[in-house]
mmCIF file of the C-alpha atoms, coordinates in Angstrom:
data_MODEL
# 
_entry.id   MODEL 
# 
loop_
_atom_site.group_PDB 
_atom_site.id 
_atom_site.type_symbol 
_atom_site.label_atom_id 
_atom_site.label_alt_id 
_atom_site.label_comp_id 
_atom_site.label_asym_id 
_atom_site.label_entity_id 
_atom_site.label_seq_id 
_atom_site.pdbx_PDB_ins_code 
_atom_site.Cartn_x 
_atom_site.Cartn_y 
_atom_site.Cartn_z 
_atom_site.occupancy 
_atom_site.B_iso_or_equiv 
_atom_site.pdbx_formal_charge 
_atom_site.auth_seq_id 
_atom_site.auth_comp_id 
_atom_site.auth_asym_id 
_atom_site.auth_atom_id 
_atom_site.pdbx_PDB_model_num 
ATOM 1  C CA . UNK A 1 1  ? 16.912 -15.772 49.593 1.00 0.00 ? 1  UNK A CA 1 
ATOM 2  C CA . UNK A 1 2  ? 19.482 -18.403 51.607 1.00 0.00 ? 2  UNK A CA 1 
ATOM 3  C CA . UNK A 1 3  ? 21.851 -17.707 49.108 1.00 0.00 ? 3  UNK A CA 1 
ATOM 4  C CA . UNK A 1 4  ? 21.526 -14.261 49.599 1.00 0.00 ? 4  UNK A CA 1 
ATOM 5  C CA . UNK A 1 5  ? 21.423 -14.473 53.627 1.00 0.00 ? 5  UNK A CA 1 
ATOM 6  C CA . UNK A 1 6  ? 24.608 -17.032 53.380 1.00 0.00 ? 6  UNK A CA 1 
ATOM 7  C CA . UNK A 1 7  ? 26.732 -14.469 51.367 1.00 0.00 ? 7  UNK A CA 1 
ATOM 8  C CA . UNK A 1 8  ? 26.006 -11.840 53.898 1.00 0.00 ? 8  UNK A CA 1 
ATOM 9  C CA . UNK A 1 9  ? 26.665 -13.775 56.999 1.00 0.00 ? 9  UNK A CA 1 
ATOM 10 C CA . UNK A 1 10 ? 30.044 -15.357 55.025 1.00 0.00 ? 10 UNK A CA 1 
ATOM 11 C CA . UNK A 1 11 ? 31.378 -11.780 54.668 1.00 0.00 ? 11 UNK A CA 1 
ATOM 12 C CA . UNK A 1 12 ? 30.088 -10.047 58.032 1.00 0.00 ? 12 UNK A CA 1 
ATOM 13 C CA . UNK A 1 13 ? 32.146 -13.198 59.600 1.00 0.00 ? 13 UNK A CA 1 
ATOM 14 C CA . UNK A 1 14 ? 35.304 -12.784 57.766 1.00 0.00 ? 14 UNK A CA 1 
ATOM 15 C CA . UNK A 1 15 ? 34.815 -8.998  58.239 1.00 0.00 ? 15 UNK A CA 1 
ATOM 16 C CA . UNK A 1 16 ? 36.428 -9.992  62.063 1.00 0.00 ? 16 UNK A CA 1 
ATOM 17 C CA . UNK A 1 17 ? 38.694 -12.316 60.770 1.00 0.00 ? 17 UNK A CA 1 
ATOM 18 C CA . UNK A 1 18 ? 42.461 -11.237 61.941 1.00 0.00 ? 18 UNK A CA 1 
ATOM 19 C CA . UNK A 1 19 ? 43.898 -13.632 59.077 1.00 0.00 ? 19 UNK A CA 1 
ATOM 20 C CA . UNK A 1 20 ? 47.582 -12.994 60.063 1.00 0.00 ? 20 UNK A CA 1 
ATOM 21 C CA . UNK A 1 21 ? 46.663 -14.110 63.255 1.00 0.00 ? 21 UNK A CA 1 
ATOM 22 C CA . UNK A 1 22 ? 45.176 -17.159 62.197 1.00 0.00 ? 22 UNK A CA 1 
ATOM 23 C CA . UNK A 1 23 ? 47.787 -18.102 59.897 1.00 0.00 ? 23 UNK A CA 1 
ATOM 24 C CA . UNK A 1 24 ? 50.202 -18.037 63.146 1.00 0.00 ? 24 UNK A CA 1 
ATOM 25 C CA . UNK A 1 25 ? 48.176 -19.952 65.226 1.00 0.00 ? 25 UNK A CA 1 
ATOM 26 C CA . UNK A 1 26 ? 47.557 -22.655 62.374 1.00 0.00 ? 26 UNK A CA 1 
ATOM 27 C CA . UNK A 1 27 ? 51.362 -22.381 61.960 1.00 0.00 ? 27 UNK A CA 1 
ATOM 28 C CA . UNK A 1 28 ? 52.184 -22.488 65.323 1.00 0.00 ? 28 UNK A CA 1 
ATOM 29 C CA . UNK A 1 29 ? 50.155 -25.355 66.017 1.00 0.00 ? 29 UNK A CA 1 
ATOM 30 C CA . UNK A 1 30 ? 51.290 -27.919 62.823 1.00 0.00 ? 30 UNK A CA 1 
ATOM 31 C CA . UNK A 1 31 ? 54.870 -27.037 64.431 1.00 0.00 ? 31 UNK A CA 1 
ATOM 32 C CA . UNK A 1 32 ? 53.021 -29.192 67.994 1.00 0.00 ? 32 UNK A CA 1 
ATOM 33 C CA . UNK A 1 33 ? 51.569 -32.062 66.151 1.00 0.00 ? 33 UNK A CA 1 
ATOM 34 C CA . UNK A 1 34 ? 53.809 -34.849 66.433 1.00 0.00 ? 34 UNK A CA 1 
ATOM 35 C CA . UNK A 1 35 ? 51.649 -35.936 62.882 1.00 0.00 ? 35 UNK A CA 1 
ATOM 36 C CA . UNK A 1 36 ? 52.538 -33.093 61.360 1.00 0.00 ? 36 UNK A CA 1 
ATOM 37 C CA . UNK A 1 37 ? 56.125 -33.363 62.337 1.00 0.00 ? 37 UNK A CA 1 
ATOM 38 C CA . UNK A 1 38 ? 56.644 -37.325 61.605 1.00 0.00 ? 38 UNK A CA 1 
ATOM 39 C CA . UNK A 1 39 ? 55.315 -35.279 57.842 1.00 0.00 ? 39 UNK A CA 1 
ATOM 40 C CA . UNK A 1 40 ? 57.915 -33.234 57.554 1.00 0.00 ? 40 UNK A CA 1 
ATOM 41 C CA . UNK A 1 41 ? 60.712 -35.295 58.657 1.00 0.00 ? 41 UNK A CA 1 
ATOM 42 C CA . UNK A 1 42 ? 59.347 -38.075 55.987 1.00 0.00 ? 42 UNK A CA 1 
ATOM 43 C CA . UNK A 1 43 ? 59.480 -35.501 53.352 1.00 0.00 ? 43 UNK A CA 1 
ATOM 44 C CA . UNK A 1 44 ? 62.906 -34.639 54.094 1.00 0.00 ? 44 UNK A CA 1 
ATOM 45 C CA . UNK A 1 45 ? 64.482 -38.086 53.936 1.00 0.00 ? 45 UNK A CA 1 
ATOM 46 C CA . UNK A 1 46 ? 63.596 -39.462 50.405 1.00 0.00 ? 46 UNK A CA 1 
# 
């Protein structure tokens, strides 16, 4: 019966899910983390 209950909730919740959006805002935010950029500019120079 969870099981049941937990694959219903999973897929009412990413029934509201804008996904596009929240691929911009994860993109948009890696672009602010100075982690995330120190990352990239260490993958660039070998």
């Amino acid at each position: 019966m969870d099981e049941e209950y937990a694959r219903k909730l999973h897929a009412e919740l990413n029934k509201y899910i804008d996904w596009d959006v929240a691929i911009d805002h994860v993109k948009l935010k890696a672009r602010e983390d100075p982690a995330v950029q120190r990352y990239q500019v260490m993958k660039r120079k070998p």
